[in-house]
C-alpha positions in Angstrom: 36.1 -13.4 16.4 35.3 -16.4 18.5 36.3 -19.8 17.3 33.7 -21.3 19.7 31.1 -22.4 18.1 28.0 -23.9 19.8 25.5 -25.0 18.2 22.3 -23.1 17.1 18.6 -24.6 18.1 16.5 -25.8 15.8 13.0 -25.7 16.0 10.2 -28.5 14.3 9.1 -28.3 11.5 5.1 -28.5 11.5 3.8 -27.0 8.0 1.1 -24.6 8.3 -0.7 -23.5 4.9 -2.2 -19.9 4.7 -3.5 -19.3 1.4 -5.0 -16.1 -0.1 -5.9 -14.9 -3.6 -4.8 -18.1 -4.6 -1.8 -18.0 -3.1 -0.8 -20.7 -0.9 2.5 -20.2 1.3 3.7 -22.9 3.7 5.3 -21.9 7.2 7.5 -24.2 8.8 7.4 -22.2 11.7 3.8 -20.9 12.8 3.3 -23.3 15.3 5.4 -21.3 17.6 3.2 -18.4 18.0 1.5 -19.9 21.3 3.5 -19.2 24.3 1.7 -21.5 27.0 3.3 -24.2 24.9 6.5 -25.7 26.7 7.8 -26.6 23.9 7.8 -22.9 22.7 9.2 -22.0 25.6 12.0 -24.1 26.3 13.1 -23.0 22.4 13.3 -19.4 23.2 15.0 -20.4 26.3 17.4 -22.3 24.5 17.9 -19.5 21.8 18.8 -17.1 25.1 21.6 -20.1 26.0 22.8 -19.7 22.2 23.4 -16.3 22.3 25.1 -16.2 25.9 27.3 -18.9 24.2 27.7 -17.2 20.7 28.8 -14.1 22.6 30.8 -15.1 25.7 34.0 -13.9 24.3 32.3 -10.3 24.5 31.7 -10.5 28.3 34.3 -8.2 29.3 33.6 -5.8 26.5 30.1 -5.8 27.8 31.4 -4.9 31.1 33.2 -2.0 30.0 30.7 -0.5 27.6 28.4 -0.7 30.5 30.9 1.4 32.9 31.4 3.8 29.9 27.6 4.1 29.7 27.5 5.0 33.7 31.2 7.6 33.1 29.0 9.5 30.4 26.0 9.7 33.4 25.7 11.7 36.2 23.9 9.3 37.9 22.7 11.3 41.0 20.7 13.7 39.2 17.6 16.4 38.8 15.3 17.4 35.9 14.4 21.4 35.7 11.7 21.8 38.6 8.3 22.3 36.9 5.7 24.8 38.1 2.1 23.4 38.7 -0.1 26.2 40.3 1.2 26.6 43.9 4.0 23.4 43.6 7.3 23.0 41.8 7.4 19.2 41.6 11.0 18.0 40.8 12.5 14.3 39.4 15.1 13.0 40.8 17.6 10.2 40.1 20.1 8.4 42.6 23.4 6.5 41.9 22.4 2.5 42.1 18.9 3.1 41.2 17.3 2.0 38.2 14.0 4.7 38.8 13.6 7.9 39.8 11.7 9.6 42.5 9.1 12.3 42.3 9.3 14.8 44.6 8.0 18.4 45.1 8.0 21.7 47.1 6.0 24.5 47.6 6.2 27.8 45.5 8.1 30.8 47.0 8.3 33.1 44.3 10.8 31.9 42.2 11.9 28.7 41.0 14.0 26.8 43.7 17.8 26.0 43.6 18.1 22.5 43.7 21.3 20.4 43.8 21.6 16.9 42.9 21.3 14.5 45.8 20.6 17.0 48.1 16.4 17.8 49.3 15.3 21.0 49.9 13.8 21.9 52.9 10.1 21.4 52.6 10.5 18.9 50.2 7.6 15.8 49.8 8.3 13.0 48.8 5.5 11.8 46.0 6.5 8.6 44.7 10.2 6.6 45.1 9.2 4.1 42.0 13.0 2.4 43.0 11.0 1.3 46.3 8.0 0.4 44.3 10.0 -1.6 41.9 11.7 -3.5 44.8 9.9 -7.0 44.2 9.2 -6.4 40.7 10.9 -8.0 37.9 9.3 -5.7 35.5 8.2 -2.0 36.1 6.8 0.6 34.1 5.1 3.7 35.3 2.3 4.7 32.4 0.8 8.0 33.5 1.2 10.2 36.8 -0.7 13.0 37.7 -1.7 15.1 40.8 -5.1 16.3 41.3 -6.7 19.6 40.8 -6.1 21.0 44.3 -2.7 18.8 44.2 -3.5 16.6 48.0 -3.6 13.7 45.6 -1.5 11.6 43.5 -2.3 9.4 40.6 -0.1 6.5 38.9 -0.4 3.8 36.7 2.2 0.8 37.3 2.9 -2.2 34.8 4.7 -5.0 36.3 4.7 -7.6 33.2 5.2 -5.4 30.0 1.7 -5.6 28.7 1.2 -1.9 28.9 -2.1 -2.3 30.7 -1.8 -0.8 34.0 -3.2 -0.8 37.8 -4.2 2.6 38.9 -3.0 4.0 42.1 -4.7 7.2 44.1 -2.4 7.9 47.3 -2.9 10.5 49.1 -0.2 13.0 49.4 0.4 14.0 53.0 0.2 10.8 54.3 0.9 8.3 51.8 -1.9 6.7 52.3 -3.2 4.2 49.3 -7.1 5.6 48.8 -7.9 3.5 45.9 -6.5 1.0 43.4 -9.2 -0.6 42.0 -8.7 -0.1 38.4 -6.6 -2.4 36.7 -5.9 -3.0 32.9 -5.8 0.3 32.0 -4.6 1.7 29.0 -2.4 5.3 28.9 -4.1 8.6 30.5 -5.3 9.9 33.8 -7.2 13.1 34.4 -8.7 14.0 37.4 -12.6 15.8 37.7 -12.4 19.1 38.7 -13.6 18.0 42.3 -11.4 15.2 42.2 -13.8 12.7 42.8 -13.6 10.7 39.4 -10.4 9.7 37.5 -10.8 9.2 33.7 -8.9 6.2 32.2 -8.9 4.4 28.7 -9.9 0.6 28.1 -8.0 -1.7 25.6 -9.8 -4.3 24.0 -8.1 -7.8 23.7 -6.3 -6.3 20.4 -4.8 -3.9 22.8 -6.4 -0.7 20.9 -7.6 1.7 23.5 -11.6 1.7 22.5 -13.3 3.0 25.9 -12.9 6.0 27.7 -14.3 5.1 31.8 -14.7 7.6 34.5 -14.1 5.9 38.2 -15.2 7.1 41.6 -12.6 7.0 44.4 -13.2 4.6 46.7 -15.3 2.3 44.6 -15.1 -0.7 42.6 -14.0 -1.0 39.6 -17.3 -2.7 38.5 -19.6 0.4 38.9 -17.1 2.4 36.5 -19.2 4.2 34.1 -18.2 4.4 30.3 -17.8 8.0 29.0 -17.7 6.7 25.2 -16.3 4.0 22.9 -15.0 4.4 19.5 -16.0 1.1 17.5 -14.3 1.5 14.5 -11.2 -1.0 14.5 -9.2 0.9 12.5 -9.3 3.9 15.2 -7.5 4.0 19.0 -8.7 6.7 21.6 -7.5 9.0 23.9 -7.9 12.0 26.1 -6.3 14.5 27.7 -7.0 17.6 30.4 -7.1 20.8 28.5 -4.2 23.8 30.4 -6.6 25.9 31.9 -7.9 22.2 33.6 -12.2 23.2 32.4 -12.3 20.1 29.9 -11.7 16.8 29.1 -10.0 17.0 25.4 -11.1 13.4 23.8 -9.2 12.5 20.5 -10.0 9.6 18.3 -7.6 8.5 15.7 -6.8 6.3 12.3 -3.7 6.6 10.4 -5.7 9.2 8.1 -8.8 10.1 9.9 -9.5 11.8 13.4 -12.6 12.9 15.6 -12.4 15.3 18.7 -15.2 15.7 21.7 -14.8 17.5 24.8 -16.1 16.9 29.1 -16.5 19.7 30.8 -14.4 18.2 34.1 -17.0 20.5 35.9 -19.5 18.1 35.5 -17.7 14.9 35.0 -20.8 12.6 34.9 -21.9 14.2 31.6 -21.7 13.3 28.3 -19.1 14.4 25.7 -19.7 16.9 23.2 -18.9 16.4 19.8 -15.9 19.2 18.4 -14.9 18.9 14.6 -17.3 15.6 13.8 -15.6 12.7 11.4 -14.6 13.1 7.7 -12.9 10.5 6.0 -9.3 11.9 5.5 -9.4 14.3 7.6 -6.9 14.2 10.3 -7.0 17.2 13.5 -6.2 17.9 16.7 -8.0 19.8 19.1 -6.6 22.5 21.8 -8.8 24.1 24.1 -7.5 27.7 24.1 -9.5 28.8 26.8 -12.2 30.8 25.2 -12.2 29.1 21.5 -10.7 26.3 20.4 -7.6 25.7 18.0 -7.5 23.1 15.3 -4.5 21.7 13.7 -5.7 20.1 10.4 -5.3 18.8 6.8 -8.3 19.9 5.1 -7.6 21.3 2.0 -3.9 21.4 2.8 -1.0 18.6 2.4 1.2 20.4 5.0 -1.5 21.6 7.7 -3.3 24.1 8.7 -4.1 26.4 12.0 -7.6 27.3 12.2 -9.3 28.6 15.1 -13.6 28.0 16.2 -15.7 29.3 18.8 -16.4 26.4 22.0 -20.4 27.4 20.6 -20.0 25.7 17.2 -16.4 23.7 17.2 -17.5 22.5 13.7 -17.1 26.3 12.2 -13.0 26.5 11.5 -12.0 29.6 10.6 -8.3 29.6 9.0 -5.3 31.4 10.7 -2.2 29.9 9.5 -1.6 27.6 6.4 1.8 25.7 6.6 4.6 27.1 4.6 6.9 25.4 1.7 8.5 22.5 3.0 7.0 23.2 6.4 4.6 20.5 8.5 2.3 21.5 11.1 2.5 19.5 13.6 0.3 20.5 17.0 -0.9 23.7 19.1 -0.3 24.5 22.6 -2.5 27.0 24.4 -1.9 29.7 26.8 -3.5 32.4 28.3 -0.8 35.2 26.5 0.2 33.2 23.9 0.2 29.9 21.5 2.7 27.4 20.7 3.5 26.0 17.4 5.1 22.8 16.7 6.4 22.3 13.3 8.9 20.7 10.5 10.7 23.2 8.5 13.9 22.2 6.6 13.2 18.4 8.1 13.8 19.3 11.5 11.6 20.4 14.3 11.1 23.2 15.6 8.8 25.8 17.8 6.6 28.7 16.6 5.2 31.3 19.2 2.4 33.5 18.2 1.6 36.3 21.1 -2.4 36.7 22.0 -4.1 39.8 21.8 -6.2 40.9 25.5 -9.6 39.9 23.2 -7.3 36.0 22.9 -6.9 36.6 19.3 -3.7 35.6 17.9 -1.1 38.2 16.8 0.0 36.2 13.7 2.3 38.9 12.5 4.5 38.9 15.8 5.3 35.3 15.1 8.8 34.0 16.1 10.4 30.9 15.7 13.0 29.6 18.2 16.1 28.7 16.5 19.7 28.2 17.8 21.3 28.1 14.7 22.6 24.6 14.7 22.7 22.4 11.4 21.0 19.7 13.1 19.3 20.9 15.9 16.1 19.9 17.3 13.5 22.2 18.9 10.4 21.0 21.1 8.3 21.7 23.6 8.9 20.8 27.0 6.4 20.7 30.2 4.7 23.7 29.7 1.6 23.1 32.4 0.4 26.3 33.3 -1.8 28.4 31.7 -0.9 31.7 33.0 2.7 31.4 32.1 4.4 34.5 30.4 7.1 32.3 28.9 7.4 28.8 26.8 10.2 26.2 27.7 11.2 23.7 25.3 14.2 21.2 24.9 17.4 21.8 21.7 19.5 19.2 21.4 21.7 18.0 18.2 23.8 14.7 17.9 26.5 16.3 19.4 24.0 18.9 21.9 22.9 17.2 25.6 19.5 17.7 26.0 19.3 21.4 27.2 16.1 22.6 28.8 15.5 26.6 27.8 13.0 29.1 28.2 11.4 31.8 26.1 10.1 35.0 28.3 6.9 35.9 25.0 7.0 39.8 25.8 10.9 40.1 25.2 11.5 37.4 23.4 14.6 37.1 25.9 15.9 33.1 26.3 17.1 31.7 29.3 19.4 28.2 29.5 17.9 26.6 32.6 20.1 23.3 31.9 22.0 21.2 29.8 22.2 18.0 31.2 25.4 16.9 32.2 27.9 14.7 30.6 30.3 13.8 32.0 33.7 12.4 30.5 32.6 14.5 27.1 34.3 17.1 25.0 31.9 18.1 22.0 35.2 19.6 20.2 36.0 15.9 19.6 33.2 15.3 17.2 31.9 16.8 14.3 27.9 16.5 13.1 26.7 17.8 9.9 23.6 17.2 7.4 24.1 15.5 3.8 22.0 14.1 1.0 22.0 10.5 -0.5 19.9 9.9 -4.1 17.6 7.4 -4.1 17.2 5.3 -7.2 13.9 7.6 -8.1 16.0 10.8 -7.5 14.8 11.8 -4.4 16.9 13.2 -2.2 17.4 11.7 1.6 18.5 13.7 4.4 21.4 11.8 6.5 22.3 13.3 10.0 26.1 12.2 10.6 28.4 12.1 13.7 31.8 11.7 13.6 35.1 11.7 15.7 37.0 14.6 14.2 40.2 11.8 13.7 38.6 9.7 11.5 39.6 10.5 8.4 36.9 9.9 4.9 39.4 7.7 3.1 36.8 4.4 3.2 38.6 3.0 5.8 36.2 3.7 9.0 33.2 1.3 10.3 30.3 3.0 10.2 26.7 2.3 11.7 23.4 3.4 9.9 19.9 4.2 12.0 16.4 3.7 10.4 12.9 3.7 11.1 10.6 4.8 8.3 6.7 4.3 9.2 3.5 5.7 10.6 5.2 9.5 9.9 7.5 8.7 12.7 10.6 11.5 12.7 13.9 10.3 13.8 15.3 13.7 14.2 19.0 14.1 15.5 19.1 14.1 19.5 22.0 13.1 21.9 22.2 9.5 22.8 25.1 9.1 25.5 25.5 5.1 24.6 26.7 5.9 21.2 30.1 7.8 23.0 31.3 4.4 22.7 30.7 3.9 19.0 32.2 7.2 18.8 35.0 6.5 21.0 36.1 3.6 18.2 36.1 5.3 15.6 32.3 4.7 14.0 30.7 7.1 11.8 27.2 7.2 13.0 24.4 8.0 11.0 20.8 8.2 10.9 18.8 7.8 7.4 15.8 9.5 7.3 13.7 7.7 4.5 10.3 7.7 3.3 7.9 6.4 5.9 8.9 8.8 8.2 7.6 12.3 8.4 10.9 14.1 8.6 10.2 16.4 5.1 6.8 16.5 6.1 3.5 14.8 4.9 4.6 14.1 1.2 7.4 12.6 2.8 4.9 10.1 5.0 2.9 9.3 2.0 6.0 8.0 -0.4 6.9 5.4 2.3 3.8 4.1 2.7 0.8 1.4 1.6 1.7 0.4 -2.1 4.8 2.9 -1.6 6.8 0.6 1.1 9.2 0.0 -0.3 10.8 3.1 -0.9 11.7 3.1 2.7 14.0 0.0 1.9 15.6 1.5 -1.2 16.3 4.6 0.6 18.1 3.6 3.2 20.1 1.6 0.9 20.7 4.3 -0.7 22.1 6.0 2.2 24.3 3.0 3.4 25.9 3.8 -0.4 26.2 7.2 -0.1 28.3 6.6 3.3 30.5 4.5 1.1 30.7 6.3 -1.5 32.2 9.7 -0.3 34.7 7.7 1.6 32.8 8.3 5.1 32.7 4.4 5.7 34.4 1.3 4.6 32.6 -1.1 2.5 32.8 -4.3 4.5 32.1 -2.6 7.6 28.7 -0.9 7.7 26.3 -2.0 10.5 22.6 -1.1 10.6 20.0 -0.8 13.0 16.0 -0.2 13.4 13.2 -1.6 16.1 9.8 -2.1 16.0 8.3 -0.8 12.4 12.1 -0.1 12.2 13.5 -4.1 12.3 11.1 -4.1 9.0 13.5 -1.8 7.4 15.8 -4.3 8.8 14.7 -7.7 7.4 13.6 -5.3 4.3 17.3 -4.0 3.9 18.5 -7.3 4.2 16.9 -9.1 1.7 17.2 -6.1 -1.0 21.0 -5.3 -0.5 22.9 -7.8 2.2 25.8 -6.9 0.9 25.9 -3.6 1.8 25.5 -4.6 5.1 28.3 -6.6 7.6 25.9 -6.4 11.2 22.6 -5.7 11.7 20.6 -5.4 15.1 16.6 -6.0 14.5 15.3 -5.0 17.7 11.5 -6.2 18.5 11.3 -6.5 14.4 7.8 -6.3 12.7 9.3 -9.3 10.4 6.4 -11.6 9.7 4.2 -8.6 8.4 2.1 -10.0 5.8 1.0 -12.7 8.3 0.0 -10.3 11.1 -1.8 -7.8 8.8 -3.5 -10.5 7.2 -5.3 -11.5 10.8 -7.5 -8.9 12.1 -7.9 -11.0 15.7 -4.0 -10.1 16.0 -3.7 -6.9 18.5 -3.6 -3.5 16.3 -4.2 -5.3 12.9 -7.3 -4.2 11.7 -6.1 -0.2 12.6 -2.8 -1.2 10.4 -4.7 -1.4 7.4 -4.6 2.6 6.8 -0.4 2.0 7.1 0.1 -0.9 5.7 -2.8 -1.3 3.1 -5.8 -4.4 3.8 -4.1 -8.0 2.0 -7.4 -9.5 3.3 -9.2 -8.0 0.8 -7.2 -6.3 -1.2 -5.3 -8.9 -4.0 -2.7 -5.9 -5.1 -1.9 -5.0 -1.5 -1.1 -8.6 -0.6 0.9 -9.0 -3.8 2.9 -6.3 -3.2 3.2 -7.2 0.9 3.7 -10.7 -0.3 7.2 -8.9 -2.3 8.4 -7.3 0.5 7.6 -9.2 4.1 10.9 -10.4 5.3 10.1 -13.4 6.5 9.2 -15.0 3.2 12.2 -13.5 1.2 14.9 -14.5 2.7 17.3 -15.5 0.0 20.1 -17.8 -0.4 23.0 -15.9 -0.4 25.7 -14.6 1.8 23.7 -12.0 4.7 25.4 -10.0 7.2 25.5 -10.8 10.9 22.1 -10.5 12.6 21.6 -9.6 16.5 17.4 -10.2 16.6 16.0 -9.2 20.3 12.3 -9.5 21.4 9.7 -9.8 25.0 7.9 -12.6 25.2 4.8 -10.2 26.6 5.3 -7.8 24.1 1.6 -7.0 22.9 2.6 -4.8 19.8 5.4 -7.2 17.7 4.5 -10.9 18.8 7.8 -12.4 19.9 6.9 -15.7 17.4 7.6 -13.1 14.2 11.7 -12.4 15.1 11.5 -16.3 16.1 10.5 -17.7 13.0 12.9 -15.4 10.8 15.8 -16.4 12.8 15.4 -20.0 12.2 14.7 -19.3 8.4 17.7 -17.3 8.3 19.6 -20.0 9.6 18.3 -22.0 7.1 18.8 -20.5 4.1 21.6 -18.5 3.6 25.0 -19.2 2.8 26.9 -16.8 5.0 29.4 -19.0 7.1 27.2 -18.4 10.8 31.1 -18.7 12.5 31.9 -15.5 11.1 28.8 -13.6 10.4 26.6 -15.2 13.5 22.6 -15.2 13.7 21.7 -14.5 16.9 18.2 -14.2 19.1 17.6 -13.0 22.5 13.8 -13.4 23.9 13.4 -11.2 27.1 11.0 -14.0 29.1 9.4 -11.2 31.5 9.4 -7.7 29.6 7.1 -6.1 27.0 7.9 -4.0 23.4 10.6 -1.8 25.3 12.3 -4.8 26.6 14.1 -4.4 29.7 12.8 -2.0 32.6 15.5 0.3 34.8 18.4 2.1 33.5 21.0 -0.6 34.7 19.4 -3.1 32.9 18.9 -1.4 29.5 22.1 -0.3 30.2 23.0 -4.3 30.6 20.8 -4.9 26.6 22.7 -2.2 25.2 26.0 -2.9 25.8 24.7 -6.5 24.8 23.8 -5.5 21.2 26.7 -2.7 21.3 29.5 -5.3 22.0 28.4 -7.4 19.3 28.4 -5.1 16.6 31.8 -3.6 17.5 32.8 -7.3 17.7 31.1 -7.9 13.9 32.6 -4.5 12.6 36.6 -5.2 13.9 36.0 -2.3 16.0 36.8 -3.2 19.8 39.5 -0.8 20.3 39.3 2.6 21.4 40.9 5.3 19.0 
């Protein structure tokens, strides 16, 4: 540990009162939330200058957890070429770069043999985003797409981390620029089947994607027409272009509640037809499966259901497939031979393929699930684009499993490995990963996945370092994450809690976690960091914990309920301040939170119980672990003012000696809610955080 120690800022005090139900709270702090106020500014400025201070001694660390991140990276790289009608369009990424470029080549017959670094002849070049980035400090590519007869290329670029997005036509053989006229999108593109309109999504100043627009090339963006608008607050909206490329699939969306319509791209100027209507608590997604649609839905069933309808009366769902015990339906892809399921079983995803009959039925009783018989391993789908394809591909990976990109011929059922993406510097035989079970204080039972180096002994001696997230039925399921080589490398036990909140065991799981049920997401994941204690896998004294977003909840959450469980904790862009935002329906998303979160507006028990579990207003006056708090000033989903004001009412209030067990903040000044663009530079942030919490948990040295 350091013995420097600078001094932390310290921001006014200017009392705000916000009172509700007749309870009045006072905030020290509010005044920050404005960011066009230099005053605001320089703070979070200063609190950058703190933290390069508070951490200097970790420079060099940071310097080699960086170089470990590049050794573990073959930098000069290729995805799996994908097949799109007549093109294989390839990705490629180059040592130095922070982007990749998109490339492609025409179709002889088989898929080509690329190499890394190396183009084919034939090869197009379709976007270099490392030359688009050149001048940018900030860039983020939202959608890309090619159109229907592939001579065009459309891309949405964000250059300040709003996530609202210029649109970009080129065309292809030349690289000519044809249009960029739209600008503030939200995420989508889909062409018209003539190619002379590209569909986008609106956000409103909330940032909720409300408007679906159509644009004509070549025109501006004030003569758009809007296709629809969804003006229910509490929903967001979004389309995309059904496999066989006839329709426009348009989904609208609550946290409970969903409605579908569908464009035929045919006839781009006309107006959306309705498919499945809108019942309260009744959530769906729509496929278009060429001739009929299929409908993945809750309607009389907690873990989902497949039903199928005819394109004639969408409305008339006729049931195929009801989700098994402990299973989750998740979503259904459409092909021309076949369907493909994605679904929890067991608390870990996986793929279901159902053959088609020549009349498109579906041959339920030939189902197959891929499966590679790993105790944590994670089965998707990958880019699957065409709709005459005899085979799926889809992505396994584990903890300890690189992404590996595989493919499923339907008729044999034969699977071919078409990569595993190198590592570099990496012997899986090192490691061990394996699935075990914490009790929470109800009894429940919550699934840990855990990574270890097969030295470390479970004698409660190890550091250990505990993942979390927990809302909105988000699943954290076990994947590969080359960064976490280095906790490995030293000796941490790495583990990811998969509590209530999430949607890991499925819908039950999502509804436990939730509303007037928060908390249980806390109390599990406590539950876990005890469990990892109490079979000996980690020391006590030496846990650290992580979560971002909905996940630096669980942080400030976890802290408050058990901070002595807990030595470090990173809070990345941390939804801290949560009974303030939800309580303010101007605030982007709020009013659409209300379905997760409950409504304290209105609601006296929801903002009680809010009120007993925000972090910000229960920080307590005792000993904490160390905290490592990291936030954008642009970011449009977690204000940067929420991590802001906790930190300085950490400092505060509790009695942890700051030397030792430092409070830290670090406000990205041009980035949005996934901070830092480029690989380099989020390579830069992680070793940042990583450093830190090796430094916090005495575990700097390699084993």
């Amino acid at each position: 540990m350091t013995e420097h120690r600078p001094e932390a800022p310290v921001p006014a005090h200017r009392p705000t009162e916000r009172t509700f139900h007749g309870d009045t709270v006072v905030d020290p702090y509010e005044w920050m939330r404005d960011k066009t106020d230099p005053e605001v500014i320089a703070h979070l400025e200063a609190e950058n200058a703190y933290a390069d201070a508070r951490t200097a001694h970790l420079e060099q660390l940071r310097g080699t957890l960086v170089e470990e991140f590049v050794g573990h990276t073959q930098e000069t790289d290729l995805g799996v070429p994908v097949r799109r009608d007549a093109w294989w369009y390839i990705t490629r990424t180059t040592a130095g770069n922070d982007y990749p470029a998109f490339t492609r080549v025409a179709d002889a017959g088989a898929m080509p043999q690329v190499e890394p670094g190396v183009m084919l002849e034939g090869e197009q070049m379709l976007l270099d985003a490392q030359a688009e980035a050149a001048d940018a400090e900030f860039y983020s590519l939202g959608g890309l797409a090619p159109s229907p007869d592939h001579t065009l290329l459309a891309y949405a670029v964000d250059t300040t981390g709003d996530e609202r997005f210029t649109l970009v036509v080129k065309d292809i053989a030349s690289g000519e620029i044809l249009d960029q006229a739209v600008t503030g999108a939200g995420y989508g593109l889909a062409f018209s089947s003539d190619q002379q309109w590209l569909f986008y999504a609106r956000v409103d100043e909330a940032w909720r994607q409300h408007q679906i627009w159509r644009h004509r090339l070549g025109t501006a963006m004030s003569e758009d027409e809007m296709v629809i608008e969804e003006p229910d607050e509490r929903f967001m909206i979004g389309f995309d272009r059904s496999r066989d490329g006839s329709t426009l699939v348009i989904q609208a969306g609550s946290t409970s509640t969903s409605e579908a319509w569908l464009l035929d791209l045919a006839d781009p100027t006309s107006a959306p037809v309705p498919a499945g209507g809108r019942r309260d608590g009744v959530d769906y997604g729509v496929e278009h499966a060429g001739d009929r649609l299929l409908i993945v839905h809750n309607d009389g069933h907690r873990g989902f259901a497949l039903a199928q309808a005819p394109l004639t009366a969408p409305e008339a769902w006729e049931e195929l497939l009801v989700a098994g015990e402990g299973e989750r339906l998740l979503a259904v892809e459409a092909f021309a031979g076949f369907v493909a399921l994605e679904l929890r079983s067991g608390g870990l995803a996986s793929v279901r393929v159902i053959p088609r009959a020549a009349d498109g039925s579906l041959l339920l009783e030939q189902a197959a699930d891929i499966s590679h018989g790993g105790e944590l391993d994670t089965v998707e789908l990958d880019a699957n684009p065409n709709w005459d394809q005899t085979s799926v591909r889809y992505e396994l990976t584990s903890m300890l499993t690189p992404p590996t990109i595989a493919e499923r011929e339907i008729s044999s059922g034969t699977t071919t490995v078409l990569r595993v993406t190198p590592v570099p510097n990496y012997d899986p035989s090192l490691y061990v990963e394996r699935r075990e079970w914490a009790q929470a204080a109800d009894g429940t039972a919550i699934p840990l996945s855990i990574v270890a180096h097969r030295d470390v002994p479970a004698d409660g001696t190890a550091p250990g370092y505990l993942y979390g997230y927990g809302s909105y039925e988000v699943s954290v399921d076990p994947s590969f994450v080359p960064t976490r080589l280095s906790l490995l490398h030293r000796g941490v036990v790495i583990a990811i809690a998969h509590v209530r909140g999430g949607g890991e065991m499925g819908r039950d799981w999502y509804e436990h976690g939730r509303l007037l049920e928060k908390k249980n997401s806390f109390s599990d994941f406590v539950a876990a960091a005890e469990h990892l204690m109490s079979t000996g896998l980690v020391a006590e004294g030496r846990l650290g914990a992580e979560g971002r977003s909905a996940g630096g909840l669980l942080m400030g959450g976890i802290a408050n309920l058990a901070p002595e469980r807990f030595r470090a904790v990173i809070a990345g862009v941390p939804f801290v301040d949560a009974l303030t935002t939800i309580l303010d329906p101007s605030l982007p998303l709020t009013v659409g939170e209300w379905e997760e979160w409950g409504n304290p507006l209105h609601d006296p028990a929801v903002y009680e119980y809010m009120r007993e579990y925000t972090p910000y207003e229960n920080i307590r006056a005792v000993e904490y672990p160390a905290i490592f708090a990291s936030t954008s000033l642009n970011d449009t989903r977690v204000f940067f003012v929420e991590p802001a004001k906790w930190v300085a009412r950490l400092r505060e209030t509790v009695t942890s000696d700051q030397a030792e067990r430092p409070i830290v903040f670090r406000c990205e000044m041009v980035a949005g809610h996934g901070g830092r663009s480029g690989r380099y530079r989020k390579w830069e942030q992680r070793a940042d955080e990583l450093a830190w919490l090796l430094d916090q948990l005495g575990a700097t040295e390699l084993l």
